[in-house]
N, C-alpha and C positions, 0 to 999 in steps of 0.2 A: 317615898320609895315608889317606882315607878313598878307598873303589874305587864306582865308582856306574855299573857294570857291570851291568846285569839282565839279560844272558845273550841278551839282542837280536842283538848281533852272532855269536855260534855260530851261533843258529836261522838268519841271515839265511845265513850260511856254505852250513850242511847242507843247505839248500832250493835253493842254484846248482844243483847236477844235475837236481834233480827239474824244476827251471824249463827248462833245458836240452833236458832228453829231452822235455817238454809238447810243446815249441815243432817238435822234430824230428819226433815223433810227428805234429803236426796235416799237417806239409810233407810226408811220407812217406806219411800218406795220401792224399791226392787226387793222387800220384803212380803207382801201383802201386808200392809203396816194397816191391819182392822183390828177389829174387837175380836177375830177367830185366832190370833196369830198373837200367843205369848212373848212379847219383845220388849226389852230394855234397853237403853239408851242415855246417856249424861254425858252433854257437850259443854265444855267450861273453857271461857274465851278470855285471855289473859294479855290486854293490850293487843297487838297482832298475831296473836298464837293462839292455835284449839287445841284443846285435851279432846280425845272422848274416847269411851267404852261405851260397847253394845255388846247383847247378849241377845240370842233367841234361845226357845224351852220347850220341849215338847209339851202339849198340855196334860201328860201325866207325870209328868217332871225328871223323867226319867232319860232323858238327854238334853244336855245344855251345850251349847257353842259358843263363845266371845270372841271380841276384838278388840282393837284398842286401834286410834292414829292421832299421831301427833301432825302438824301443820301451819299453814298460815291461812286466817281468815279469809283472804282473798279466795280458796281453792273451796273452801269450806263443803258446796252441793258434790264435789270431784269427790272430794276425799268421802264424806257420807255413802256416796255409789259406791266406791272402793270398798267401802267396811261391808258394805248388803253384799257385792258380788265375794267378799272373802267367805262369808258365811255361808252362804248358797253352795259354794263348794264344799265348803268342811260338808256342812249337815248331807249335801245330795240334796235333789229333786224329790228322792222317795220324803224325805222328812215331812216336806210343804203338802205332797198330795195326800201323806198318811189323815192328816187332819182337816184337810179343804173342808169340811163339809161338817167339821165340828160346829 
């Protein structure tokens, strides 16, 4: 039996994290994505498709915000900006400067 394998599916494999961490990386930035800034995130990349939820917290826990975007790994840093500027709306600007300095 002949194998007709050209090694597509490894690469496609080895390139999930790296698509992954794109996507967290674009959502983490326009978060202040530090150690001051309670944020959640899980990007799960399924062949050419992303899942992911994010969540920011006030650090007394007493307001939460989420998102969710479905996609294709090619957009993966787009869509990450997408989900931070979704949140930055819901929460306001007040949310991020209540705590700067926590």
């Amino acid at each position: 039996m002949q194998r007709f394998d050209d090694g597509a599916h490894e690469e496609r494999e080895q390139r999930q994290p790296l698509t992954g961490a794109r996507f967290e990386r674009g959502f983490l930035a326009l978060l202040d994505g530090s150690c001051r800034t309670p944020i959640a995130g899980h990007c799960k990349v399924i062949g050419d498709s992303i899942d992911f939820r994010g969540m920011i917290i006030s650090p007394d826990g007493r307001e939460a915000f989420e998102t969710s975007r479905h996609g294709q790994r090619s957009d993966a840093v787009a869509l990450g900006a997408d989900a931070a500027k979704e949140l930055r709306k819901q929460a306001g600007e007040k949310f991020f400067t209540d705590f700067s300095g926590a």
